[in-house]
C-alpha positions as CSV (number, residue, x, y, z in Angstrom):
1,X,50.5,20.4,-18.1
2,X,54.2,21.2,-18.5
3,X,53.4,23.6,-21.1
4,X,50.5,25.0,-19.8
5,X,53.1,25.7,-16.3
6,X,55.7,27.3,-19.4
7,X,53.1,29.4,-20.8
8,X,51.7,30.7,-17.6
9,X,55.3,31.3,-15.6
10,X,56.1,33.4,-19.1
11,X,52.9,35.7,-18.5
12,X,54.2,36.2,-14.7
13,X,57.4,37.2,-16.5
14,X,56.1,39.5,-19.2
15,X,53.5,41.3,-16.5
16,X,56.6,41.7,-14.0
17,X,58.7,43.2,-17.5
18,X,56.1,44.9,-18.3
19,X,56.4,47.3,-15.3
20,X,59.4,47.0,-14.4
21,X,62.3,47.8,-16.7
22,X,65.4,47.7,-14.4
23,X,63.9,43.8,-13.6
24,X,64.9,42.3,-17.0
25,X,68.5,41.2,-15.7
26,X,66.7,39.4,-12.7
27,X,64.0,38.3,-15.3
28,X,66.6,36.7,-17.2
29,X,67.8,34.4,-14.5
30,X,64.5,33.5,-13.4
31,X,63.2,32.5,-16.7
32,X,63.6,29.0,-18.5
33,X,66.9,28.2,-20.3
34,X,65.7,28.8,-23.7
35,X,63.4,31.4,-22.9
36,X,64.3,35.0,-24.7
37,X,63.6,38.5,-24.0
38,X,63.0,39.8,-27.3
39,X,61.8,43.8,-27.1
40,X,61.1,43.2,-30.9
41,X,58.2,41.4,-30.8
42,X,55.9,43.3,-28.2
43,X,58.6,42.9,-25.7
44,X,58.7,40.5,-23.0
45,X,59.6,36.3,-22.7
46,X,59.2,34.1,-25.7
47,X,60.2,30.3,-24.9
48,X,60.4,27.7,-28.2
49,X,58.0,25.4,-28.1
50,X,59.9,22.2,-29.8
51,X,62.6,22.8,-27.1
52,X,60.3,22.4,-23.9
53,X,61.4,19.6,-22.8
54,X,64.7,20.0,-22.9
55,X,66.8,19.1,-20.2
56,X,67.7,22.7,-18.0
57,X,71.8,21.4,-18.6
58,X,71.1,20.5,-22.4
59,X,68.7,23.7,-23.1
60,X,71.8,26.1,-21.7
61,X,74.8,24.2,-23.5
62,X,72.7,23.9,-26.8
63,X,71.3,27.4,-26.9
64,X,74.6,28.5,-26.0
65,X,75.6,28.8,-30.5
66,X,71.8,29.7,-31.4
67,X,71.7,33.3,-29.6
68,X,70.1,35.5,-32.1
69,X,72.1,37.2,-34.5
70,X,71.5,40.4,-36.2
71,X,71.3,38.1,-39.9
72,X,67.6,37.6,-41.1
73,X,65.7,35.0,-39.5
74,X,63.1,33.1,-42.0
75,X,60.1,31.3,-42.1
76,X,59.3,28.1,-44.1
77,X,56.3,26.1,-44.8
78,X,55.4,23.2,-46.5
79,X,52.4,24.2,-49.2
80,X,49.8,21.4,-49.3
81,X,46.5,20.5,-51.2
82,X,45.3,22.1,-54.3
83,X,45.9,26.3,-56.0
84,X,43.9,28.3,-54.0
85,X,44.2,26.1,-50.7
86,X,48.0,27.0,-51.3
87,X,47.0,31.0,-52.3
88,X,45.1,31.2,-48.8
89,X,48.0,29.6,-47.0
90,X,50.0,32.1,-48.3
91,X,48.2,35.0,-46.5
92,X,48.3,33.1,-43.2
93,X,52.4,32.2,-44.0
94,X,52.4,36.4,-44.0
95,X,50.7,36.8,-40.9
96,X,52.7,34.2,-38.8
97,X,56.4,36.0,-40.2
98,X,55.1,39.3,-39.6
99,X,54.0,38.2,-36.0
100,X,57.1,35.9,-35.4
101,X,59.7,39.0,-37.3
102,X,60.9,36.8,-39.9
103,X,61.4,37.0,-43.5
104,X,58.9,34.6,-45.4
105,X,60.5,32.1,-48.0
106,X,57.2,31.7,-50.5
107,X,56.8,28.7,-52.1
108,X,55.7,28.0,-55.6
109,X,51.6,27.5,-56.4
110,X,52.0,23.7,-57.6
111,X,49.3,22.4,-59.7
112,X,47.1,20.1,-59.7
113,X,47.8,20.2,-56.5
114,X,50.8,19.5,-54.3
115,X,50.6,16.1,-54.3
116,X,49.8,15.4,-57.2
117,X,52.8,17.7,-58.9
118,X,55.0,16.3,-62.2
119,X,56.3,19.0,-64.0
120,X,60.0,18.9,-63.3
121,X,60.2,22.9,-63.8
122,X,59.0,24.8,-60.7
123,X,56.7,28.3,-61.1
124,X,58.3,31.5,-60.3
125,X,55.4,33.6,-58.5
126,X,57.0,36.7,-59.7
127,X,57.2,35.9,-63.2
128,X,53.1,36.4,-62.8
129,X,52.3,38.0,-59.5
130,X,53.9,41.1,-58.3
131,X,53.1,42.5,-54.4
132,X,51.4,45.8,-54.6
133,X,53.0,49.0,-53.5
134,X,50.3,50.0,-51.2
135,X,48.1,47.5,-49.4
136,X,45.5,48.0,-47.2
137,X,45.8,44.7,-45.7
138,X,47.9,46.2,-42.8
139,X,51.0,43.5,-43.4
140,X,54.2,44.4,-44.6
141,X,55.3,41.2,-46.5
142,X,58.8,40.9,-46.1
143,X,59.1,37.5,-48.5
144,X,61.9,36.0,-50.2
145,X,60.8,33.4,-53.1
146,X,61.9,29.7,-52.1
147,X,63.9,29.4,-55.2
148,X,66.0,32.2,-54.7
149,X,66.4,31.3,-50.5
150,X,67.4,28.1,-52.1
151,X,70.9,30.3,-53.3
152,X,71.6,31.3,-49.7
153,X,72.1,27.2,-49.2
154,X,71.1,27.6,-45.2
155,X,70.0,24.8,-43.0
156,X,66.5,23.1,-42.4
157,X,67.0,21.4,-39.1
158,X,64.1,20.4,-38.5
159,X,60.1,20.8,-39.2
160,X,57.3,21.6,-36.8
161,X,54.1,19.5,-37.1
162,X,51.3,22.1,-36.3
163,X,48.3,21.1,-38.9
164,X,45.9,17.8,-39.1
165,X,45.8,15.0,-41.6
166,X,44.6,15.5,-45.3
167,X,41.0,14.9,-45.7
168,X,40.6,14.5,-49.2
169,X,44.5,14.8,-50.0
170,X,47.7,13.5,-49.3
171,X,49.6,15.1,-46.7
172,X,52.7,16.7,-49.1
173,X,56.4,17.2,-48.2
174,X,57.5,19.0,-51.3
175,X,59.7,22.1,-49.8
176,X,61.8,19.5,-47.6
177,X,62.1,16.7,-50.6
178,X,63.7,19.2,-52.7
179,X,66.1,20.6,-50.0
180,X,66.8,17.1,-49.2
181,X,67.8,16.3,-52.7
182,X,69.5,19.6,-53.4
183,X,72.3,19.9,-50.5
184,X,72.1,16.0,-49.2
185,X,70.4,16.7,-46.0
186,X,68.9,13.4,-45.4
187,X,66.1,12.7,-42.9
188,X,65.1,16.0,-41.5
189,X,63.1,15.1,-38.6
190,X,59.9,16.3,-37.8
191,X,58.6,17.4,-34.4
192,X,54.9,17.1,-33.6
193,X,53.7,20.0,-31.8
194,X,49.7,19.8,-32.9
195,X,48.6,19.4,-29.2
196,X,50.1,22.6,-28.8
197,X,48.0,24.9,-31.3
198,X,44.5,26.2,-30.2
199,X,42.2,26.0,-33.1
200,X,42.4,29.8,-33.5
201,X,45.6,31.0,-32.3
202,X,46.3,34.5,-31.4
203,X,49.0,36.5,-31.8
204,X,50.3,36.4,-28.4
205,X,50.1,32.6,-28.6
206,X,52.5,32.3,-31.4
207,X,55.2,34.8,-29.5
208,X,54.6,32.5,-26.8
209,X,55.7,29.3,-28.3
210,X,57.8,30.1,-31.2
211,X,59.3,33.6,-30.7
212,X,61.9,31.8,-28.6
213,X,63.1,29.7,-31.4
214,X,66.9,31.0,-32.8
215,X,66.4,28.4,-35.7
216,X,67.7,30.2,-38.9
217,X,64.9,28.8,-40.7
218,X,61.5,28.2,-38.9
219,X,59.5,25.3,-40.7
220,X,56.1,24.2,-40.7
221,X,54.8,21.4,-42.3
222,X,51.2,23.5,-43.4
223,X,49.9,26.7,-43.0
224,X,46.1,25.9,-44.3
225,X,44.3,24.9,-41.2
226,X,46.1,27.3,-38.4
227,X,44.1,30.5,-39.2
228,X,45.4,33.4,-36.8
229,X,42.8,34.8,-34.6
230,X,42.5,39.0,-35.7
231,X,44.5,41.1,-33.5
232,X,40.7,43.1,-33.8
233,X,36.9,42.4,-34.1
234,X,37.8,43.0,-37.7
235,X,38.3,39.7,-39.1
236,X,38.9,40.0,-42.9
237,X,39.3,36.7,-45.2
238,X,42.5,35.5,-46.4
239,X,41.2,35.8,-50.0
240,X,40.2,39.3,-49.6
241,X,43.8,40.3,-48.6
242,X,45.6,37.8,-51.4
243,X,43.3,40.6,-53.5
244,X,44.7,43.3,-51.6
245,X,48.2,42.3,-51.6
246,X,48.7,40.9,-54.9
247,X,48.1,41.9,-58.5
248,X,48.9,39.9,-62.0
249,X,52.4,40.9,-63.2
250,X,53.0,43.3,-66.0
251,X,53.3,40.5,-69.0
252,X,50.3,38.6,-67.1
253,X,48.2,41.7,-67.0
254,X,49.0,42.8,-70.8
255,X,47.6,38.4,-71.4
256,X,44.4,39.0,-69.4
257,X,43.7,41.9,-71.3
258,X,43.9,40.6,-75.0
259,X,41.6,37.8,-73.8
260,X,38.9,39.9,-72.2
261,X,38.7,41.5,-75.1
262,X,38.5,38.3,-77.2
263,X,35.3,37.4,-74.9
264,X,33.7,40.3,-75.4
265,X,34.2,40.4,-79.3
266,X,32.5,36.6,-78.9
267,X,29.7,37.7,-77.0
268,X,29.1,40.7,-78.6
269,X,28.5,42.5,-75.3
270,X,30.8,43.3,-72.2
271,X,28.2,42.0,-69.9
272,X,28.1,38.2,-69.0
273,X,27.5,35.9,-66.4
274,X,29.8,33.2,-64.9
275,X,29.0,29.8,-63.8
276,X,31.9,28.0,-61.9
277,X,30.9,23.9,-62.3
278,X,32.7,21.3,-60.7
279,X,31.9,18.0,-62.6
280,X,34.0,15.0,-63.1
281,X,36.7,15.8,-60.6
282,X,34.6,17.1,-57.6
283,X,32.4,14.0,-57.4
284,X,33.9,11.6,-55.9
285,X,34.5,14.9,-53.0
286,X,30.8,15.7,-52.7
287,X,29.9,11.3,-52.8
288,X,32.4,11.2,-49.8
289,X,31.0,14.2,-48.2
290,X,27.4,12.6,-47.8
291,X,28.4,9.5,-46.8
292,X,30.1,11.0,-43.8
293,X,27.1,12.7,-43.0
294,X,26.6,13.3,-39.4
295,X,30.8,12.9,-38.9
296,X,31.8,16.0,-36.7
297,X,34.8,16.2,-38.9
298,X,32.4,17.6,-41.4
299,X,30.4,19.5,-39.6
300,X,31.3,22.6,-41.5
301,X,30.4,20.7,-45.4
302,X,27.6,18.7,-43.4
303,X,25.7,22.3,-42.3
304,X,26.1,23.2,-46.1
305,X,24.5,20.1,-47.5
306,X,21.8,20.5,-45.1
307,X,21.0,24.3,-45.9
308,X,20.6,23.2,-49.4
309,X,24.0,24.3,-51.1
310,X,24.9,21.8,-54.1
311,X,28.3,20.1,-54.0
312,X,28.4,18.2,-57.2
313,X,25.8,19.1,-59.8
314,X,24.3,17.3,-62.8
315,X,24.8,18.8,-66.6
316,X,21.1,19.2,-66.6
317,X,21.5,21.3,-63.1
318,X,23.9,23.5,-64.5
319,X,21.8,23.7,-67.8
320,X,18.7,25.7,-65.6
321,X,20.8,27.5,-64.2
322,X,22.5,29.1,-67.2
323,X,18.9,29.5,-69.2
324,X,17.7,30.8,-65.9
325,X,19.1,34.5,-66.9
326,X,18.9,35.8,-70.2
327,X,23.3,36.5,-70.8
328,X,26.2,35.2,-72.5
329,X,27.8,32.3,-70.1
330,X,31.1,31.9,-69.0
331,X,31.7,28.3,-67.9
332,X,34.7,27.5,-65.7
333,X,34.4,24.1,-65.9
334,X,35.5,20.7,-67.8
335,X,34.7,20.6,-71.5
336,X,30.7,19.1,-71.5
337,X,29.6,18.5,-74.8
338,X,26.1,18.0,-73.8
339,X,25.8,21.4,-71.8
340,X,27.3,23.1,-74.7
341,X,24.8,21.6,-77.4
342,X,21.5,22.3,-75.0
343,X,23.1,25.8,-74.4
344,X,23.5,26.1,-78.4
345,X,20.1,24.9,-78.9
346,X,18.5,27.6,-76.8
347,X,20.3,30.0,-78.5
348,X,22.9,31.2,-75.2
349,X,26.6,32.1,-75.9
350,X,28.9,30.0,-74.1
351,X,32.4,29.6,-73.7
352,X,34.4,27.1,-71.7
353,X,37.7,26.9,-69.5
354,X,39.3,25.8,-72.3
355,X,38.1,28.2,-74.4
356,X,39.7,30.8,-72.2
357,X,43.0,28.5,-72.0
358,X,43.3,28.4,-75.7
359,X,43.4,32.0,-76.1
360,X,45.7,32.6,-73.4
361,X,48.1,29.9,-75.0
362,X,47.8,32.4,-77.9
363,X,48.9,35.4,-75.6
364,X,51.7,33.3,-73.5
365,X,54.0,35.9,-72.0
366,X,57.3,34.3,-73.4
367,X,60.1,32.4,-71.3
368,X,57.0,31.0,-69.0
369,X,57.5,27.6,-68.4
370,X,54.3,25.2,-68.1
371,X,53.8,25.0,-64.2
372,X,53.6,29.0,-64.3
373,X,51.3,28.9,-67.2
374,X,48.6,26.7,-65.6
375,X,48.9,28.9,-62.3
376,X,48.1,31.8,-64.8
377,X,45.5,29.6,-66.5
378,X,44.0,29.7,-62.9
379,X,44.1,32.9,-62.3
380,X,43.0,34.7,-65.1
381,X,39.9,32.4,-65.0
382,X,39.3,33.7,-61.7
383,X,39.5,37.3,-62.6
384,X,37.4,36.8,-66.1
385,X,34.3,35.0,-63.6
386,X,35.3,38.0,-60.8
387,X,34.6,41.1,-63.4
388,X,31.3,39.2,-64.8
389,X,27.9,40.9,-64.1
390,X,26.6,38.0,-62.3
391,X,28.7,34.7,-60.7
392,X,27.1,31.3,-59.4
393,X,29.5,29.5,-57.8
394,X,30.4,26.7,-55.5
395,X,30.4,26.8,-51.5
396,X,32.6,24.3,-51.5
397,X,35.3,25.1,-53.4
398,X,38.4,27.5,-52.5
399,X,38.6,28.0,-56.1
400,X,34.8,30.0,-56.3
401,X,35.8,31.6,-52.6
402,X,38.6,33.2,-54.5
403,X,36.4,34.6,-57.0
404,X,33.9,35.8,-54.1
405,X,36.5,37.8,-52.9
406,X,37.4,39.3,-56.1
407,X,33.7,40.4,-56.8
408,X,33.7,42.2,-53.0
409,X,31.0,40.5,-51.5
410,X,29.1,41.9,-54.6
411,X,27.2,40.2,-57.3
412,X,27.3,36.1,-57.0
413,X,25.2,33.5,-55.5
414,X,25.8,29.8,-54.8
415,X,24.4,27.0,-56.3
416,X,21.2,25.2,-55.0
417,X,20.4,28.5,-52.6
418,X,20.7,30.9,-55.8
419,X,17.4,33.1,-56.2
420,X,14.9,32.1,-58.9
421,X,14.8,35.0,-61.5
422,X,11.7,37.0,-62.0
């Protein structure tokens, strides 16, 4: 193909570049129009891939005002599906700017999810996340919030199609609706370039096709299903470095606090176990889920079902699991009246997402607006269920992977494999 020809007469390029630095003027005429030297990032020929098929006569006139300047060059994506589909995104957003050298405009965690968004004031991540001082993770975020990039009033020319359809969602445009609507840039076209991305891409493949781009702001539609391939043999979980790379904010922290203690004055012990249920609206996922059985679009959730794990779960399910250890519950799930009373009845503390809500509402760092407290809502569930003794949780839900990655691999099982209790 065309682009397999591209790719293959830049690897000639970089090997001959590679060896021989006194060849890059000759390099330079040899290579396509739109291809770039760029020393920066690992050295060597990076073409763009939206502008392949470019004319030779177009390519040089066009590129001719789009030569890189020594301003910061960004990278945009559109977030999609629900919180922690967007917090994992957010780790991949990191490692596609540090790999492409741009700065990262970060887009707001929109709940629900993004599609299904209404409050009309946006979250400010920073007003209850802050980027630690000294990661492990081996990134250097260089990030920008999207509501503050908005200030700078730059162009969006256009957006890059790299991820697949929604599955059990609808395939969101949120960043480019509100840049539409805020400087009048109507119709911002979108170019498909999914034939383009391997499954797992690697470094070098992203340098390939994008590191040519001179596009102020690079935009994707997605970031969710375009997982980098490790530079190593040391592949480490987007969740695990969102743990590594962020923390709760100071007033967010000082919140979480006051109701940890609140749950362990109503349990009357600091040791409890967690239980994250997804009832009334995970159902209709996990019905959908085995009628597609045998659908190699689900092979992954189909493999899961078949091993045993439980998608949805009946009130009486969750009931046995909760009596089947001897501790005060934690319940991240909807309000279930009937749990609650066969709980009571056997004697077992409980409490319930909204439990933990309502005492947060009572600790609400002031000025936050409603979008950033339910992201905080989120949150702070996750890191009450991530500190408990013992966590069940859901395989297939980002939400409980989150959590996973907070207890370190340590301490949690899933539900319908879990271990019966001696």
């Amino acid at each position: 193909t065309m682009t397999g020809l591209a790719i293959a007469g830049n690897h000639f390029l970089n090997i001959v570049s590679s060896r021989c630095s006194a060849c890059d003027p000759l390099l330079k005429v040899w290579a396509r129009p739109e291809s770039y030297l760029s020393k920066s990032l690992d050295g060597g020929f990076a073409f763009c891939a939206p502008d392949l098929y470019k004319m030779s006569s177009e390519s040089r006139v066009s590129l001719q005002s789009q030569r890189p300047k020594h301003t910061p060059k960004y990278l945009l994506y559109e977030p999609q599906y629900g919180g922690n589909n967007q917090l994992y995104a957010m780790v991949e957003a990191m490692k596609w700017a540090d790999t492409l050298g741009r700065r990262l405009i970060m887009p707001p965690v929109l709940l629900p999810r993004v599609s299904e968004f209404s409050h009309e004031e946006w979250p400010v991540t920073h007003n209850f996340l802050r980027l630690t001082k000294d990661s492990e993770s081996g990134l250097h975020p260089n990030i920008i919030e999207f509501q503050q990039w908005m200030k700078l009033k730059m162009p969006v020319t256009r957006v890059l199609r790299i991820s697949r359809e929604a599955k059990f969602d609808t395939h969101a445009s949120a960043m480019v609706n509100h840049i539409s609507e805020a400087t009048g840039a109507k119709n911002i076209p979108t170019v498909d370039l999914q034939h383009l991305i391997p499954p797992r891409p690697e470094h070098r493949d992203l340098i390939n096709l994008f590191g040519g781009c001179h596009d102020e702001v690079l935009a994707f539609d997605s970031m969710f299903h375009v997982n980098l391939h490790p530079k190593n043999e040391d592949w480490v979980d987007n969740f695990d470095l969102f743990v590594d790379i962020f923390r709760l904010g100071e007033k967010a922290q000082r919140a979480y606090d006051a109701v940890k203690r609140q749950l362990t004055q109503k349990f009357g012990q600091t040791q409890y176990a967690c239980y994250h249920v997804r009832l009334g609206d995970f159902v209709p996922m996990c019905e959908a889920l085995t009628e597609m059985k045998g659908n190699p679009s689900f092979q992954y959730w189909n493999e899961m079902l078949e091993k045993g794990y439980k998608c949805a779960l009946t009130p009486d399910e969750v009931v046995m699991g909760v009596l089947s250890r001897s501790m005060p519950a934690l319940l991240l799930s909807n309000d279930n009246p009937y749990v609650e009373s066969r709980l009571e009845a056997a004697s077992v503390a409980s409490v319930s997402s909204k439990w933990v809500q309502d005492r947060l509402a009572e600790e609400r760092p002031p000025g936050m607006n409603e979008a950033e407290f339910e992201v905080l809502s989120m949150l702070i569930e996750q890191q009450l269920c991530g500190e408990a003794e013992y966590a069940l949780l859901n395989i297939f839900s980002t939400f409980s992977a989150r959590i996973k990655s907070i207890k370190r691999g340590v301490g949690y099982e899933h539900w319908g494999v879990q271990a019966p209790v001696p």
